[in-house]
N, C-alpha and C positions, 0 to 999 in steps of 0.2 A: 906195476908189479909183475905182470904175468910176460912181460918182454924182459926180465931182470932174470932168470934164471932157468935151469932145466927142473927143477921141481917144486910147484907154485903147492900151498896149502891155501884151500877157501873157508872164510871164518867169517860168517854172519850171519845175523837173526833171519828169518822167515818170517812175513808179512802175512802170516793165514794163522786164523784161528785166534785164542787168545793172549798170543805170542806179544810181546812188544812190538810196536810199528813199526819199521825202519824203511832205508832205502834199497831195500833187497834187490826191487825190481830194475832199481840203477845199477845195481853191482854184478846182476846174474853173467855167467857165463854162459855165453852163446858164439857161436858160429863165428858174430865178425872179429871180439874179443879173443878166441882161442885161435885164431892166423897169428895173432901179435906173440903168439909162442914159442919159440925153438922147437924145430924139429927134432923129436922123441922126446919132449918132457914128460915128466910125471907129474900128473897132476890128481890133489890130495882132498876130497870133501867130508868133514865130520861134521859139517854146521846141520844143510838143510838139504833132502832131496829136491824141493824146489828153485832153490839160489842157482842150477844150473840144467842148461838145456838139454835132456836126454838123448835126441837127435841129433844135436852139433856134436856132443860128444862121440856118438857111436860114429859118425861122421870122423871127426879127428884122428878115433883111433883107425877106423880102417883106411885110409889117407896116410897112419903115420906119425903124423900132424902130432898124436899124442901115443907116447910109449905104453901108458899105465893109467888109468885110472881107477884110484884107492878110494873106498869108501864104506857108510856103516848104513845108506841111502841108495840099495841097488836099487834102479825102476828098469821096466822095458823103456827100452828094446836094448837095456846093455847087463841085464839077469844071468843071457847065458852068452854072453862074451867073453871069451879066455884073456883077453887084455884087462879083465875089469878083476879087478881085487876085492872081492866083498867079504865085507867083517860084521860081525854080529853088533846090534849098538845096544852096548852095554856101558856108557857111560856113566848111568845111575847106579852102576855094580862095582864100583871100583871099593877095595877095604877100604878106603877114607869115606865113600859115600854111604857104605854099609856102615860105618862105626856111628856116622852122625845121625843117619833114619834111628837107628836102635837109641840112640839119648834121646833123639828129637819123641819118639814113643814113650819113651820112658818116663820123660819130663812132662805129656800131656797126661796122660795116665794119671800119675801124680799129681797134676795139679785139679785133676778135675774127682778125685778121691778126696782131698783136701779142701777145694774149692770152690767145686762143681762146674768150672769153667770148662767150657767144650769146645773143640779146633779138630776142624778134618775128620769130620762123623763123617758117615753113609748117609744115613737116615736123619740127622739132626742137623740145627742151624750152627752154626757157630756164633758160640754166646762165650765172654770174656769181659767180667766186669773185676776190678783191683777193689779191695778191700779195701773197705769205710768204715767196717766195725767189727767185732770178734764175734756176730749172731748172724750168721748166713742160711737162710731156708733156699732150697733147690729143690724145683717144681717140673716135672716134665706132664706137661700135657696133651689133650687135642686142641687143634688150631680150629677154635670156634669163637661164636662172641659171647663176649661176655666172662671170660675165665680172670681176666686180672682183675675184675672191676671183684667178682665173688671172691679170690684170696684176697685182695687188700679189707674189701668189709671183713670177713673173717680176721684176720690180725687187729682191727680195728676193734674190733671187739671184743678181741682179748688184751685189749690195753694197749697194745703193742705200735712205735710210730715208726715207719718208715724211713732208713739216714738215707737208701739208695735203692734201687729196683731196674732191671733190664727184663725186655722179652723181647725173644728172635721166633720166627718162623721156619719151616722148611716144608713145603708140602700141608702135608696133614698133621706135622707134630711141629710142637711149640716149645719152649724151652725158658724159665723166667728164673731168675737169681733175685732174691731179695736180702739187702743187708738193713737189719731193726738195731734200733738203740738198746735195745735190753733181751737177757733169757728168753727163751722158746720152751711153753712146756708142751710134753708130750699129748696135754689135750688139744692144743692148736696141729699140734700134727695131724692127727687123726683125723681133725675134724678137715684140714685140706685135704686127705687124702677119699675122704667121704665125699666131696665135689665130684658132680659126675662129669665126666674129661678129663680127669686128672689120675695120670698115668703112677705117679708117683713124687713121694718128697721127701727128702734126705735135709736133717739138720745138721749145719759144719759149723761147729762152735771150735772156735781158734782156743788148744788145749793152753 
């Protein structure tokens, strides 16, 4: 690729972090890969600050080797280079990317008002259990022992039989979604919310 043309663009994953694995560290450009270039190319990175060598670079350019290098991943030693083109990386900012955060919010907001189901908290685990019955109790607690064993006796005691049940953790708070076969009345409420550890509990009865 990069013997093919005066202005090569690099497109791949980075192998740090949580990123997907790939073969980054096959691909990077370095010093002996950017000789195989036409003299004065431009060459274009949006992937990864890492996928290329900051030194072979600054190398190239002052060589010639390379006309331009465009990117949204300045590092030293090429920050204050006048050959380097540095652009803000804003690719999460684009109106297409904006329009789909604002649904993607919109829709969990929603579902966890409706359903109590929770994705991409701060503070919270991500719990998301699909609906088994039209009686869903949502329970946030502290992450201690013994909390489901005391809401399932409580239900249990009010008649009440279990069709489906989740609990997540995060830290210090817990989070458990319960779907029962039958009505919740407001004395089982109370009486979870009287459990000490228990932050709070929302009944979502499917209208």
């Amino acid at each position: 690729m990069v013997e093919a043309g005066g202005v090569a663009a690099q497109h791949v994953l980075s192998d740090q972090g949580a990123e997907v694995r790939t073969v980054a560290a096959k691909t990077t450009l370095n010093a002996k890969n950017l000789e195989l270039m036409q003299s004065g190319a431009i060459l274009l990175n949006f992937s990864r600050e890492e996928i290329v060598d900051a030194k072979a670079i600054a190398a190239a350019l002052a060589s010639k080797k390379l006309r331009y290098y465009v990117t949204d991943f300045p590092a030293q030693p090429l920050c204050e280079n006048p050959a380097v083109i540095a652009l803000p990386h804003l690719g999460a900012s684009t109106r297409e990317a904006e329009d789909n955060s604002a649904i993607m919010v919109v829709d969990q907001v929603r579902d966890y008002l409706e359903n109590g189901n929770i994705q991409n908290a701060v503070n919270f685990p991500d719990v998301v259990m699909g609906r088994e019955s039209p009686y869903r109790v949502a329970i946030a607690n502290a992450n201690v022992p013994n909390m489901v064993g005391q809401m399932s006796s409580a239900m249990a005691k009010a008649g009440l039989n279990i069709h489906n049940m989740t609990n997540r953790s995060k830290g210090e708070m817990a989070y458990t979604l319960v779907d029962v076969d039958s009505a919740v009345n407001k004395g089982l409420i109370d009486g979870l919310a009287r459990i000490k550890g228990v932050l709070a509990v929302r009944y979502l009865p499917l209208s």
